[in-house]
Backbone bond lengths (Angstrom), bond angles and torsions (degrees), N, CA, C in turn:
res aa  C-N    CA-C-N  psi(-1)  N-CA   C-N-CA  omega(-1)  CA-C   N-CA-C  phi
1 X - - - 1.471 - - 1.524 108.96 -
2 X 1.541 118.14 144.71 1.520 117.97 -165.85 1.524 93.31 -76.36
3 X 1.084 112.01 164.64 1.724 120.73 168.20 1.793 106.58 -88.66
4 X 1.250 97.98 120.87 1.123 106.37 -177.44 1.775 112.79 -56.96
5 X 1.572 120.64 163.49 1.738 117.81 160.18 1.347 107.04 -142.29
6 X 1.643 76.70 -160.00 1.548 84.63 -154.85 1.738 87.09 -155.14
7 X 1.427 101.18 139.48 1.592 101.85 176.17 2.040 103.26 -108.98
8 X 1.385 108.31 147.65 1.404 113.20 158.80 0.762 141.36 -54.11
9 X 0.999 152.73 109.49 1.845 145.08 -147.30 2.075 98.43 -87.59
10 X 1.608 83.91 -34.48 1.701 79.52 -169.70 1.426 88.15 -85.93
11 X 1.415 162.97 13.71 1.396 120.81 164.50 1.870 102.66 -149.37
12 X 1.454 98.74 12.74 1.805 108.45 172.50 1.719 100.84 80.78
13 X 1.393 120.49 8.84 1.708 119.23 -167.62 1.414 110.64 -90.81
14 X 1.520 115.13 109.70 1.205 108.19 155.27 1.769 116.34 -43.15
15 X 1.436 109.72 129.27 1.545 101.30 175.97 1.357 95.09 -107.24
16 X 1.696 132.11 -32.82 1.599 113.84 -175.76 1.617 93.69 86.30
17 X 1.337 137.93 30.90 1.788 122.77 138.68 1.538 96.39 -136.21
18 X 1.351 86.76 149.24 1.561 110.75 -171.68 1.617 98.81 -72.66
19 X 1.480 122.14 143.00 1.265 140.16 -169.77 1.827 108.88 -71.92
20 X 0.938 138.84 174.96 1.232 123.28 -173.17 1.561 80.78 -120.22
21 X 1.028 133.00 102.19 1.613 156.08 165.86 1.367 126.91 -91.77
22 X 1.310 112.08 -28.88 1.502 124.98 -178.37 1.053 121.43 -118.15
23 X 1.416 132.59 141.18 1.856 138.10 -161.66 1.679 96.16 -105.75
24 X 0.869 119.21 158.67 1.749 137.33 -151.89 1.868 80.20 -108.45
25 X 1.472 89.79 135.75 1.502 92.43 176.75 1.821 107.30 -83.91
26 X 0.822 105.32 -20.82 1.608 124.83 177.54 1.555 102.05 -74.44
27 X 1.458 138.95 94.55 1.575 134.03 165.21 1.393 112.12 -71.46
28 X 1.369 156.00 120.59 1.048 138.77 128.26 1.367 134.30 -84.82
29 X 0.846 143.01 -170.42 1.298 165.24 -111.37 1.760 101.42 -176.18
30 X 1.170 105.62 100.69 1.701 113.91 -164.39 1.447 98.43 -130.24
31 X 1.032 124.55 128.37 1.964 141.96 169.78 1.662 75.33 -127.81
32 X 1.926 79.35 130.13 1.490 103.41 177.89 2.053 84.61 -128.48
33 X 0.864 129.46 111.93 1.292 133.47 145.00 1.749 136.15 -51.22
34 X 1.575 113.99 107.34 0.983 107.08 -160.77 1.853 122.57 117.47
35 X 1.090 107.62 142.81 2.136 90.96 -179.73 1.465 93.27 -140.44
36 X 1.225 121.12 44.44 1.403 124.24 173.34 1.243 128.59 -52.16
37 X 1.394 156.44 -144.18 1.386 157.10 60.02 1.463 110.91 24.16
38 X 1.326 95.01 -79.18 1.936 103.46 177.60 1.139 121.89 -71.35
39 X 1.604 119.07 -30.10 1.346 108.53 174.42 1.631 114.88 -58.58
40 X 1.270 97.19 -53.38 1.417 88.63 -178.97 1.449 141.67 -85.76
41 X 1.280 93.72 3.33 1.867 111.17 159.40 1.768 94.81 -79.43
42 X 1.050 140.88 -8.09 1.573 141.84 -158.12 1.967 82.79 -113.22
43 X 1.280 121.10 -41.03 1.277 115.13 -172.41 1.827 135.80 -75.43
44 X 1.486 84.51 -20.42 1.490 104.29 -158.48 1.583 100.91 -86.48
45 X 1.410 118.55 -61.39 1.591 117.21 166.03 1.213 132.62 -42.62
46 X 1.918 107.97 -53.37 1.566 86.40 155.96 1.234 138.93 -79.91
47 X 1.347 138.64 -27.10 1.480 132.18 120.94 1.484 111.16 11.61
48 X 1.380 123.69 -69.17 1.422 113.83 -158.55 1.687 99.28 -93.35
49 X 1.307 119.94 10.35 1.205 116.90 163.98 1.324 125.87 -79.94
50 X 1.336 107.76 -28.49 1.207 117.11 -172.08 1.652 120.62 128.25
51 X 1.176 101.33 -11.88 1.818 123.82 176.13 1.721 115.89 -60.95
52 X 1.122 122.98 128.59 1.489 134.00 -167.90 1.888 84.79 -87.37
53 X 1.294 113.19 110.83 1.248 127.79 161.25 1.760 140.96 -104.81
54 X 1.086 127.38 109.14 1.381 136.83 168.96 1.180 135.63 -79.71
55 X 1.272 160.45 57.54 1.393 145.47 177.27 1.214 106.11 -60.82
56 X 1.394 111.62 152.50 1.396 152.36 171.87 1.367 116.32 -132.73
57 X 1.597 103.34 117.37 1.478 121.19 -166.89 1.863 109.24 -132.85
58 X 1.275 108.48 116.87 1.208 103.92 -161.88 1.273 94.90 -80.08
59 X 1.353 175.51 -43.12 0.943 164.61 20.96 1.858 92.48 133.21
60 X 0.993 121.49 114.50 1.305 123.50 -177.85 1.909 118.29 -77.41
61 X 1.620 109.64 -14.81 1.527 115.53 142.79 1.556 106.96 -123.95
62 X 1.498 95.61 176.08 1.742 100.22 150.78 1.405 117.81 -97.13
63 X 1.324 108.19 126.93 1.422 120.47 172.98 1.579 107.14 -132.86
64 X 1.685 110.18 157.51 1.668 99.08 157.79 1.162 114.13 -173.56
65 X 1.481 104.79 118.22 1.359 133.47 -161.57 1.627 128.72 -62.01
66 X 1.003 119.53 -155.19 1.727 122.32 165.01 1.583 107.00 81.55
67 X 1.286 132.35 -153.25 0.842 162.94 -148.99 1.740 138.16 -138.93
68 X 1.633 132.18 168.58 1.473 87.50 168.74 1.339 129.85 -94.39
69 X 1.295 108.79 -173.70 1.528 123.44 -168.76 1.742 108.30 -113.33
70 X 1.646 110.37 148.54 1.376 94.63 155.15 1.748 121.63 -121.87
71 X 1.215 99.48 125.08 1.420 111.76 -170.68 1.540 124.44 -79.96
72 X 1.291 125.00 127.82 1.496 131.14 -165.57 1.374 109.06 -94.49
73 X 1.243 133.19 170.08 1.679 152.43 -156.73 1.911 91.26 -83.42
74 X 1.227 106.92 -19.55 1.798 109.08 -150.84 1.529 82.56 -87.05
75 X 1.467 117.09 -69.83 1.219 120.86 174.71 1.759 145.00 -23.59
76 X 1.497 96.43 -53.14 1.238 142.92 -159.42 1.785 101.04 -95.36
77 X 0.909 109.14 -41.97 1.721 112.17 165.32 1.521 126.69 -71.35
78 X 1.294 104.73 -24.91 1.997 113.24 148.14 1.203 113.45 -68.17
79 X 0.922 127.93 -73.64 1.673 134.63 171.32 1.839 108.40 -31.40
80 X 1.138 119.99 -31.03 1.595 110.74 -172.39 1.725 87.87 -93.44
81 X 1.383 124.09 -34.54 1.190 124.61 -166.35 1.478 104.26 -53.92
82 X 1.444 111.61 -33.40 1.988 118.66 -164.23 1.384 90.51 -88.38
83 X 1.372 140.85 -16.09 1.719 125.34 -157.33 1.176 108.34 110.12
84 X 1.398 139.44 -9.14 1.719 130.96 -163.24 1.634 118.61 -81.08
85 X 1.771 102.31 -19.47 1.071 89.86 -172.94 1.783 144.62 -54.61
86 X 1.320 108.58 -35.95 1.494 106.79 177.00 1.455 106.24 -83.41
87 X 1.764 146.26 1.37 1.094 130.31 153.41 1.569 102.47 -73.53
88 X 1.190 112.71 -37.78 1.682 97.38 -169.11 1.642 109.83 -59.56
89 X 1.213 103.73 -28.95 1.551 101.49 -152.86 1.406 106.92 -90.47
90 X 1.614 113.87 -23.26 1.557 106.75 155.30 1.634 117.05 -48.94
91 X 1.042 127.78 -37.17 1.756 117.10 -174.45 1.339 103.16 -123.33
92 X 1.680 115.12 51.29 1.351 128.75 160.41 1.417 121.25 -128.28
93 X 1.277 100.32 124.49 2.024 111.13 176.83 2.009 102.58 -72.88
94 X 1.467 104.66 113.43 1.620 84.51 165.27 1.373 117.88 -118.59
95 X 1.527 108.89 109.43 1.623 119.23 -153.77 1.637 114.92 -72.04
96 X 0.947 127.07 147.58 1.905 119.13 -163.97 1.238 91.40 -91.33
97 X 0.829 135.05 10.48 2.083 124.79 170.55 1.296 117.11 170.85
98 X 1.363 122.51 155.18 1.674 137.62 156.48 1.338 105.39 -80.36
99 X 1.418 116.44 132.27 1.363 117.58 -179.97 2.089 80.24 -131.62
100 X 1.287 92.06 126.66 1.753 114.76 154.40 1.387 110.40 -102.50
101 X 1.450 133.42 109.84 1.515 156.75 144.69 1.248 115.97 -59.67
102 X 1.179 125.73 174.18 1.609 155.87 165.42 1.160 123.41 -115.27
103 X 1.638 83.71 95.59 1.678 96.99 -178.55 1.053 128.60 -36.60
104 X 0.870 113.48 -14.81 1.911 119.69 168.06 1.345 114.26 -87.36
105 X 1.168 128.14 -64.38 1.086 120.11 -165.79 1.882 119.82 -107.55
106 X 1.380 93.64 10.39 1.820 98.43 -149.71 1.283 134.71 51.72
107 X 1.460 116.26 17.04 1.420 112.90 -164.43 2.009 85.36 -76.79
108 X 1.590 104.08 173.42 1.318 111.14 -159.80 1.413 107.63 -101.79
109 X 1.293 128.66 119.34 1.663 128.80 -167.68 1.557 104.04 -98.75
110 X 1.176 122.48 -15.89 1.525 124.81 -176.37 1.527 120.31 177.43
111 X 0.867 101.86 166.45 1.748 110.15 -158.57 1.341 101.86 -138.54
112 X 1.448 131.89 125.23 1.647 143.27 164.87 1.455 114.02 -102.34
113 X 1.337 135.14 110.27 1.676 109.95 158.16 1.369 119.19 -82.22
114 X 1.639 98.74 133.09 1.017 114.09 172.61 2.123 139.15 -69.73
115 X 1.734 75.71 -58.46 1.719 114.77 -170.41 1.445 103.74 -117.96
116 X 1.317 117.24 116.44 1.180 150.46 -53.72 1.551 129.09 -21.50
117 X 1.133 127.94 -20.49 1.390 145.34 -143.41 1.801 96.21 -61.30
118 X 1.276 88.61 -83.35 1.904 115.06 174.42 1.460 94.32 -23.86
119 X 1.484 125.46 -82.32 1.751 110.42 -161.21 1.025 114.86 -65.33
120 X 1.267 117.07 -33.42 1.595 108.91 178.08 1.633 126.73 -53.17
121 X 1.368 84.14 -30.49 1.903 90.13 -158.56 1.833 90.02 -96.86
122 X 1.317 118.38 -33.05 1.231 112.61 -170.61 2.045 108.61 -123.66
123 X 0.985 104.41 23.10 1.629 98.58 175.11 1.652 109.83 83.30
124 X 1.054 133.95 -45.44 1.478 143.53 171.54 1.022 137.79 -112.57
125 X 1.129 144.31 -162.03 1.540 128.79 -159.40 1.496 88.69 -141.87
126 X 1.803 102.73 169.47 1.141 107.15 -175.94 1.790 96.22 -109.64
127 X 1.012 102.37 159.52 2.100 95.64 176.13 1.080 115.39 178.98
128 X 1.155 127.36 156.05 1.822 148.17 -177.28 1.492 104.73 -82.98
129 X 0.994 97.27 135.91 1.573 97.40 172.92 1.804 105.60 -156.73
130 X 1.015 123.79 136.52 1.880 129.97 166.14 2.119 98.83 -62.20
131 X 1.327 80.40 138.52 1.509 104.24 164.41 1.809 109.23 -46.26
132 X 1.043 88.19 -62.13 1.951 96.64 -171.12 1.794 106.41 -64.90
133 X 1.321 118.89 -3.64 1.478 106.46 -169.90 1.794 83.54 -99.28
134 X 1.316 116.87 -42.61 1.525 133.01 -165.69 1.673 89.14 -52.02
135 X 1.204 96.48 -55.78 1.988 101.68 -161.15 1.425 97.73 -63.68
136 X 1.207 142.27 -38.07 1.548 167.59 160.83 1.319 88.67 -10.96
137 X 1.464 108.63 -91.61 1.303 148.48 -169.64 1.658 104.53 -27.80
138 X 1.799 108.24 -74.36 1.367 103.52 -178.39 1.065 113.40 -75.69
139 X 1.537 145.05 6.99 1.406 132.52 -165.91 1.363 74.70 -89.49
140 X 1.517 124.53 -84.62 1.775 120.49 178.66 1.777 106.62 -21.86
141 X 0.780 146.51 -35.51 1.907 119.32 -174.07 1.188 97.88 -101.59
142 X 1.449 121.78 -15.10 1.613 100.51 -166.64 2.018 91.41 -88.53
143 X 1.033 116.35 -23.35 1.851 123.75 163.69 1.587 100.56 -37.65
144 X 1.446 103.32 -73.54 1.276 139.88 -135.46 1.836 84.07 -65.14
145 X 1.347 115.08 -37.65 1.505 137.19 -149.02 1.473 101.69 -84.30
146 X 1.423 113.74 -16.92 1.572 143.63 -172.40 1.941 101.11 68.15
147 X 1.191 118.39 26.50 1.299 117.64 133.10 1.691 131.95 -22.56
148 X 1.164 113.96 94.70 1.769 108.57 167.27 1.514 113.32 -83.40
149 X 1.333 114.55 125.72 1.452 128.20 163.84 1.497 107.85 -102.11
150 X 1.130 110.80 151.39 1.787 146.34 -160.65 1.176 107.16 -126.74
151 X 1.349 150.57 105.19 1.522 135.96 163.18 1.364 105.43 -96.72
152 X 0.981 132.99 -164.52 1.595 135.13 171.27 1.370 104.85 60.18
153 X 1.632 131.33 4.88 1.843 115.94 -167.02 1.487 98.37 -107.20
154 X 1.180 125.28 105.37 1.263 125.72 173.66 2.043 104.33 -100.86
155 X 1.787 92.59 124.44 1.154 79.10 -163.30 1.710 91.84 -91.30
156 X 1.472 108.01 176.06 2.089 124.38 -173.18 1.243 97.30 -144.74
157 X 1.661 146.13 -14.86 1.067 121.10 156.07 1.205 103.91 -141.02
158 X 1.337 107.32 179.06 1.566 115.70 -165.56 2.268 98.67 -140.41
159 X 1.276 133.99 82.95 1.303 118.49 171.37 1.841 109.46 -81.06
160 X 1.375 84.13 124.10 1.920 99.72 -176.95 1.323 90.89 -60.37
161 X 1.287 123.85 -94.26 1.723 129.80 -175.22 1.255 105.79 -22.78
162 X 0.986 144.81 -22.52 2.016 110.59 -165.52 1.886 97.48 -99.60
163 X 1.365 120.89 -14.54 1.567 104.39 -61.69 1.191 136.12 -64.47
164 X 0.914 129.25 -171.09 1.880 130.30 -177.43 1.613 106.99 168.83
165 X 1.016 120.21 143.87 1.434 154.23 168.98 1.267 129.70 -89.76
166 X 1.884 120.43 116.88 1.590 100.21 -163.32 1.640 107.61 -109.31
167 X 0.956 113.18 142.87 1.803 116.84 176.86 1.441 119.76 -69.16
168 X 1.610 105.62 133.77 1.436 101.19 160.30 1.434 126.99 -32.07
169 X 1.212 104.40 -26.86 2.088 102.89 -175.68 1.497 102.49 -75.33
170 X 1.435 128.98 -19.62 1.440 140.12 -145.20 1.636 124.09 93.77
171 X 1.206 115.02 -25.85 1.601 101.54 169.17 1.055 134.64 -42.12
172 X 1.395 119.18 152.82 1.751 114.72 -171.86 1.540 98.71 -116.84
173 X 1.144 132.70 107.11 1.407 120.11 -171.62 1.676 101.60 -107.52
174 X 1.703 120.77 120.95 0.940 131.67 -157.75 1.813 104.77 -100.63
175 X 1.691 137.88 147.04 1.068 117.18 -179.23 1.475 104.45 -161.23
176 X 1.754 110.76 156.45 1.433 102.16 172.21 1.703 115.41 -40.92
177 X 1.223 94.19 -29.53 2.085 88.99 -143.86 1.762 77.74 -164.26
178 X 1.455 112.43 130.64 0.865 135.35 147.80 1.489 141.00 -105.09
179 X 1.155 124.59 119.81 1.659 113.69 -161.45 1.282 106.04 -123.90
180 X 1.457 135.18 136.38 1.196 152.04 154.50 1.221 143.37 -57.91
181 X 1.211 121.48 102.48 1.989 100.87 -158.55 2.175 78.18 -146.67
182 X 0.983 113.36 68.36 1.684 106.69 177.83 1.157 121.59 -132.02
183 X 1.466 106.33 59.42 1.573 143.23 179.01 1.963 125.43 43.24
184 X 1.086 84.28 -146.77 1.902 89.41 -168.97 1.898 102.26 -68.12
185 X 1.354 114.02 -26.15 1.784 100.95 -172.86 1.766 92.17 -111.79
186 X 1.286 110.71 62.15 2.084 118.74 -161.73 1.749 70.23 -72.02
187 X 1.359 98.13 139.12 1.723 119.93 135.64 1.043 134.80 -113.10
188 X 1.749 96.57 23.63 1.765 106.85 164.08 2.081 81.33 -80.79
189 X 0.854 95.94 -70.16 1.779 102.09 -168.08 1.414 117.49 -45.77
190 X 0.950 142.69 -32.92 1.652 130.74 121.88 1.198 123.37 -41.97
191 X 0.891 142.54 -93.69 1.572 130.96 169.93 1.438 117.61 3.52
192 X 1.717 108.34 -72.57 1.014 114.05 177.70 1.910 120.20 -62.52
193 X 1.154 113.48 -40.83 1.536 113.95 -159.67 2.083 99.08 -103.05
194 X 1.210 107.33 -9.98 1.026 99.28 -173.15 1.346 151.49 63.39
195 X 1.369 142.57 -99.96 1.470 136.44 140.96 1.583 125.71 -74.39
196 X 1.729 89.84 -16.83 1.469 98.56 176.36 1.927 113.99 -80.33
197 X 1.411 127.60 -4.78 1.189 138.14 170.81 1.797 115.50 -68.29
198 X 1.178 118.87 75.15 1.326 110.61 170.05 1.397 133.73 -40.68
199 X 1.431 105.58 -48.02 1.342 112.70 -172.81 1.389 107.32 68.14
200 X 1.336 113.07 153.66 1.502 131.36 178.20 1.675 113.27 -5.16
201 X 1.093 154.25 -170.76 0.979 163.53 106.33 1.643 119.22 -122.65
202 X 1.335 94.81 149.08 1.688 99.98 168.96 1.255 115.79 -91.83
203 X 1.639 99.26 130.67 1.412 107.35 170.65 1.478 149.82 -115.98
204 X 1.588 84.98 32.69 1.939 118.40 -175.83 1.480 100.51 68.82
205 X 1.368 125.43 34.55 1.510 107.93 -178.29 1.877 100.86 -142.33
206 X 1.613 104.36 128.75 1.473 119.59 172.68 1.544 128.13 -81.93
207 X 0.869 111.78 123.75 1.740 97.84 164.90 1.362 105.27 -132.03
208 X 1.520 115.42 133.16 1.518 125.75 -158.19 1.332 65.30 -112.71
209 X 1.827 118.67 142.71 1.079 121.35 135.39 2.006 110.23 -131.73
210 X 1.774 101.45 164.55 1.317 75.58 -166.61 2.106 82.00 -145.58
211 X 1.435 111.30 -171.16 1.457 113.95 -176.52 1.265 98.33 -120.19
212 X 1.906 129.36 155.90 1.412 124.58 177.43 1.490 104.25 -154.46
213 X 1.243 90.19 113.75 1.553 93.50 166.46 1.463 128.35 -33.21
214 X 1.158 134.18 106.25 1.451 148.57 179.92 1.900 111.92 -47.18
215 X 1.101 94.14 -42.56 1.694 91.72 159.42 1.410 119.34 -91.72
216 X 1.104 125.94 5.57 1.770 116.61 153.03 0.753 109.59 -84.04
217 X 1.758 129.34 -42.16 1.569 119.09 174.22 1.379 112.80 -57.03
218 X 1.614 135.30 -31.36 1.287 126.07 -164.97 1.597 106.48 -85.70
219 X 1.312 100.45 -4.67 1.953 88.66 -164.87 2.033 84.96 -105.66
220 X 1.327 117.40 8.93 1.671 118.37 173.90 1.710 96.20 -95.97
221 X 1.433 100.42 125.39 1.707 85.41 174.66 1.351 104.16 -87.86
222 X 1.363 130.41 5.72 1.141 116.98 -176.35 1.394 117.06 -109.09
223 X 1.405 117.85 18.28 1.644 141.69 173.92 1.629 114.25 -154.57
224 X 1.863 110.88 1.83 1.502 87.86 157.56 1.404 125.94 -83.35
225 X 1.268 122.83 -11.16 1.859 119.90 168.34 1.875 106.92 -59.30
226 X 1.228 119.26 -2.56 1.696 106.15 -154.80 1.911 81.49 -95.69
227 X 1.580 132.58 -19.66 1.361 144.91 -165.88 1.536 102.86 -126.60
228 X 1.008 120.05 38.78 1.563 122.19 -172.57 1.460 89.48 -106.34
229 X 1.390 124.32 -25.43 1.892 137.69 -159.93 1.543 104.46 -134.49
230 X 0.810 117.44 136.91 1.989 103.52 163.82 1.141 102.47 -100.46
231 X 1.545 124.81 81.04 1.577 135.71 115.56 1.161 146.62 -48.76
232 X 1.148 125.71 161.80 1.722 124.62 151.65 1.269 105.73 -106.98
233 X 1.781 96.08 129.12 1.430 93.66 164.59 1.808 111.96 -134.24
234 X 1.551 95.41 157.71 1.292 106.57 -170.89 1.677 128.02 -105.73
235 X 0.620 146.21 125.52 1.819 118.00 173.45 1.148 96.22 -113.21
């Protein structure tokens, strides 16, 4: 059987995944722990299935930090599948190529197209985007999705069998299906794995990253050619 599609309304693109159009005759009752990135890419689909959804975010607001990101066709073709695409793409850079240089000299070792290249060949585009516009984005559909968010619920236990999850305040919040998405120091993943939960490790290696105004680089003559194009470049 062919795989069904679906075109973008905001940019005319066949993306090739079927739209989430239909509600699950089955409702549950879903506590998703956490209001991350992932949580709420985890919230919004079933949401639009028809699933009664909760997050719990210990975090007494939503905020979300870092820097930007670069986002792939794989990614980015779920996200158009739920509706996100023309919010994302308002507070997205989509750069016309990867350029790899020589660290020495910058001369140019290879060339990628990006813009047009990426949707054409793969349904979506490739593009830059900040963490906080991304988190932006799904907090609005997973709302929109009639998603309830919780801030202030820090969960301390987790019972597999019932299951349900109990709150720092003492509540016991009981649910079909509970899911875990409560980042890099998760104490679902301790909890669950126990001594066997490593958690992070260090691996003697830095990455400074930082943000720059696009007109400081242009008024530097010696970094306005790097914004003369919206590329990526590498050395």
């Amino acid at each position: 059987m062919a795989q069904p599609s679906i075109v973008d309304s905001g940019t005319g693109t066949n993306i090739g995944i079927p739209k989430i159009n239909s509600a699950s005759s089955l409702k549950l009752d879903i506590a998703i722990v956490g209001a991350g990135i992932a949580s709420l890419s985890a919230a919004i689909p079933l949401a639009q299935k028809g699933h009664y959804i909760t997050v719990y975010e210990s975090a007494p607001e939503l905020s979300e930090i870092g820097a930007g990101v670069q986002m792939t066709p794989n990614a980015i073709r779920l996200w158009y599948s739920w509706g996100l695409g023309p919010d994302l793409l308002k507070n997205a850079a989509l750069p016309t190529g990867l350029n790899v240089r020589r660290w020495r000299d910058g001369e140019m070792l290879s060339y990628t197209g990006l813009t047009p290249d990426f949707e054409q060949k793969f349904g979506a585009p490739y593009f830059v985007i900040h963490r906080a516009h991304i988190h932006g984005v799904l907090y609005e559909h997973a709302l929109k999705a009639g998603v309830r968010v919780q801030v202030g619920c820090r969960v301390i236990d987790y019972d597999y069998d019932a299951p349900c999850v109990t709150l720092a305040q003492g509540e016991r919040i009981q649910a079909d299906l509970v899911v875990a998405v409560d980042g890099i120091n998760s104490f679902a993943r301790s909890h669950f794995m126990g001594s066997e939960a490593s958690g992070p490790r260090r691996v003697s290696t830095a990455a400074y990253r930082l943000i720059v105004e696009v007109e400081d680089l242009k008024a530097d003559p010696t970094t306005a050619w790097i914004v003369s194009s919206p590329n990526l470049d590498i050395w």
